[in-house]
N, C-alpha and C positions, 0 to 999 in steps of 0.2 A: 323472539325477534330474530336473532341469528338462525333456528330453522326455517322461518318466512323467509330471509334472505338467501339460504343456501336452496330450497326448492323454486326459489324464483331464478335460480342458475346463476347467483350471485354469493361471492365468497365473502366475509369479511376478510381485514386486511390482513390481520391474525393468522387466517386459516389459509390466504394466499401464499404469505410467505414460507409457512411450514408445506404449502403442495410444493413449492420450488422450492425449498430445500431437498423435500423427501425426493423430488423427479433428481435434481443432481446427485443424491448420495446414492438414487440406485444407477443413474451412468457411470458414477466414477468405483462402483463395484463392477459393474459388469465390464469395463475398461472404455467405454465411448464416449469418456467425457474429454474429447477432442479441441484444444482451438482451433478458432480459425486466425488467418494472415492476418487480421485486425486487430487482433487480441494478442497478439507475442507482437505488434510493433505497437501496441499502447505499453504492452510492459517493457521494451526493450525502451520506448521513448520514458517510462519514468525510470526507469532503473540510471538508464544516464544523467538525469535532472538530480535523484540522489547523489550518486556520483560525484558530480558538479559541484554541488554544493559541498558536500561532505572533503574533498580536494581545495577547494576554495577557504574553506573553515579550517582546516591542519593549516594551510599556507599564513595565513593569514595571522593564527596563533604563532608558528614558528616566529614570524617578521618580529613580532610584539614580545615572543619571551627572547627573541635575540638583544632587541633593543634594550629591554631589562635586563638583563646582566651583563649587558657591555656597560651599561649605568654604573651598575653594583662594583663591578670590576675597575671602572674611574673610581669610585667613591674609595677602594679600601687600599687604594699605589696611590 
């Protein structure tokens, strides 16, 4: 079945994925595995969504262990 498919000039999905992998690991030997502009502003736009979040979540923990132990701190004067 799979050589019916690959002589009908048809990959399985298997053997797709390992041709793009293989085509990327030989760019990124040879050094032309390049971005383009679309691709460093999708990672610049999640890098700062992590960020975001990641700033949001410290803050937010800060607020909340501050409140507890100002708690703690009434509880033992």
């Amino acid at each position: 079945m799979a050589d019916e498919l690959q002589f009908a000039g048809h990959l399985p999905e298997t053997d797709l994925l390992e041709t793009k992998m293989s085509q990327l690991l030989r760019r990124v030997r040879s050094g032309e595995a390049t971005l383009n502009l679309a691709e460093y502003a999708e990672y610049a736009l999640m890098l700062a969504i992590v960020l975001t979040i990641t700033l949001l979540t410290a803050a937010m923990i800060g607020r909340n262990s501050h409140h507890v132990i100002s708690e703690i701190s009434k509880q033992l004067s």
